[in-house]
C-alpha positions as CSV (number, residue, x, y, z in Angstrom):
1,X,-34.3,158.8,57.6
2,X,-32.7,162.0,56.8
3,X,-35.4,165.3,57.5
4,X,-35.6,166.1,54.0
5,X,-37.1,161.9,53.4
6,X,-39.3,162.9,56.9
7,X,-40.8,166.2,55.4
8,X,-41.6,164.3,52.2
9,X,-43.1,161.1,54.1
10,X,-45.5,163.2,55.9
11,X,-46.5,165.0,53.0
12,X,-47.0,162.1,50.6
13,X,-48.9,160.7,53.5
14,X,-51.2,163.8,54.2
15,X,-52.0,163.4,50.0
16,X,-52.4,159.7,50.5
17,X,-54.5,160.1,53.4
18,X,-56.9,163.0,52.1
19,X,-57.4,160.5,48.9
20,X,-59.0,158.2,51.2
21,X,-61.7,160.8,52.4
22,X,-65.2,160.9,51.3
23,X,-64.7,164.9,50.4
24,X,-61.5,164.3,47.7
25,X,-63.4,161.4,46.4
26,X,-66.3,163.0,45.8
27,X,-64.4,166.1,44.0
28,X,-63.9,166.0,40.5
29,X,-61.5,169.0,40.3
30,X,-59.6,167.7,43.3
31,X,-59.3,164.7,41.9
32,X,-57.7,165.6,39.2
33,X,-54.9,168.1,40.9
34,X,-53.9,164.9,42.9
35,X,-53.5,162.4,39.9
36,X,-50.7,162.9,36.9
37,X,-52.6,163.1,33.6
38,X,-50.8,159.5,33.1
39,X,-52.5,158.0,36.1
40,X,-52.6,154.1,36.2
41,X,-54.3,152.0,39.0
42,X,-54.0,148.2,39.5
43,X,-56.5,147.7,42.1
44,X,-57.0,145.7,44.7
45,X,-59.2,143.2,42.7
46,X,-57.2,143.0,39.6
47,X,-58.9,146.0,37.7
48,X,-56.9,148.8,35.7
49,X,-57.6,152.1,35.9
50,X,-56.7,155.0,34.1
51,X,-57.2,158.5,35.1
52,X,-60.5,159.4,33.2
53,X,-61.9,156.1,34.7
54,X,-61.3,157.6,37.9
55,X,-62.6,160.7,37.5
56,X,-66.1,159.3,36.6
57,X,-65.8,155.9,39.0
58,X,-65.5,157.7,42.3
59,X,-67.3,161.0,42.4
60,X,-70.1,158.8,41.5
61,X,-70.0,156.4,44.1
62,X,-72.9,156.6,46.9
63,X,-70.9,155.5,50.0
64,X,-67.2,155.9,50.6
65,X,-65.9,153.6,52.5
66,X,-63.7,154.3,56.3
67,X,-60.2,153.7,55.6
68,X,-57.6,153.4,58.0
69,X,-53.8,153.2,57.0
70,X,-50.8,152.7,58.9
71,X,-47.3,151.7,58.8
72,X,-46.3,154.7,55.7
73,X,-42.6,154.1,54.4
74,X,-41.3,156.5,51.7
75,X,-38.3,155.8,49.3
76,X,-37.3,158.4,47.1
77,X,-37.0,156.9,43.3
78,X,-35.3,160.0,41.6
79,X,-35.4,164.1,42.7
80,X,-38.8,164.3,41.9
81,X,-40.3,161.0,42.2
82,X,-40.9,158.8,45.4
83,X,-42.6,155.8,46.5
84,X,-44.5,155.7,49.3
85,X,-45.7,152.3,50.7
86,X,-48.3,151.3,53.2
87,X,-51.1,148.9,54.4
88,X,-55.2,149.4,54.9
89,X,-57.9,148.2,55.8
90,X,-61.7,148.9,56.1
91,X,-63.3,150.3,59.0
92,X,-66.8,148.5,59.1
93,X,-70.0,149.9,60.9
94,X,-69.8,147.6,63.6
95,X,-66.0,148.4,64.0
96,X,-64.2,145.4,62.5
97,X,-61.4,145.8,59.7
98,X,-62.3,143.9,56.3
99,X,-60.8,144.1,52.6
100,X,-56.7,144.7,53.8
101,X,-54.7,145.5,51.6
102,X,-51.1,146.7,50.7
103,X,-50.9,149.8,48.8
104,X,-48.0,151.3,46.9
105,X,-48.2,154.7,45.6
106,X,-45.8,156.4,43.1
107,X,-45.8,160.3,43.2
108,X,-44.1,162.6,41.0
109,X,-43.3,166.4,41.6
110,X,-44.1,168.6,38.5
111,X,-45.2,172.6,38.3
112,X,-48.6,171.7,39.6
113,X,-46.9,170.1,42.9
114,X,-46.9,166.5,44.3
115,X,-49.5,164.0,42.1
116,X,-49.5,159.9,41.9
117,X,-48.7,158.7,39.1
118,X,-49.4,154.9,39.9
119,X,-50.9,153.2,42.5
120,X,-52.0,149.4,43.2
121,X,-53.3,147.4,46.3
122,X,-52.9,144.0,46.6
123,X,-55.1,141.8,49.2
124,X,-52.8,140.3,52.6
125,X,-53.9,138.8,55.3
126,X,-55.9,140.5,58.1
127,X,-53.9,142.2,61.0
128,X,-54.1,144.5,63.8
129,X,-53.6,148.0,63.4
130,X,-50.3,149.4,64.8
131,X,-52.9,151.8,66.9
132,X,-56.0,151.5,67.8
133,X,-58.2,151.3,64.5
134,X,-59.3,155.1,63.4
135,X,-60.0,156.3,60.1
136,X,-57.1,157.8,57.9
């Protein structure tokens, strides 16, 4: 991996990360700086999402749940778009994993920075964390 595709990995990845926290989910105008006007979701159960649905779905949401992530892989699809790949699962109360899932994430680079254009998980089979499970 050249340091230019290293720099962008851990960046993608901080976004990526920060998207699973209680505090971006909960933030309307944050929200919306991290996800192109286009946004689409396929998620996890089968659902479509668009941006605006979104928007209202998770600020409202009571609980968030703990995700952990691991295993982040970036390709880069053009000069200012890039794929970034990666598996999760969540962390339940009593500490087990539940609900894993592989996500894919599209990101695109405009004047507003780095925002995901696409995303979709897709249920796998359980597995063990590549560290010790800890939230993302």
């Amino acid at each position: 991996m050249q340091a230019s595709d290293t720099s962008l990995l851990l960046l993608l990845q901080a976004l990526e990360v920060e998207l699973h926290k209680p505090a971006a989910r909960s933030d309307t105008e944050r929200l919306d700086a991290l996800l192109h006007d286009d946004f689409r979701e396929f998620g996890r159960p089968g659902a479509a999402y668009a941006k605006a649905d979104i928007l209202s779905r998770l600020p409202a949401q009571a609980q968030h749940a703990v995700v952990v992530a691991d295993r982040f892989e970036v390709r880069r699809l053009g000069e200012v778009v890039a794929l970034l790949t990666y598996r999760s699962a969540h962390l339940l109360a009593n500490g087990t994993l539940d609900r894993f899932t592989l996500r894919s994430s599209v990101w695109e680079r405009s004047t507003l920075g780095w925002q995901m254009s696409f995303h979709q998980g897709t249920p796998t089979a359980p597995y063990e964390p590549a560290a010790p499970a800890a939230p993302s």
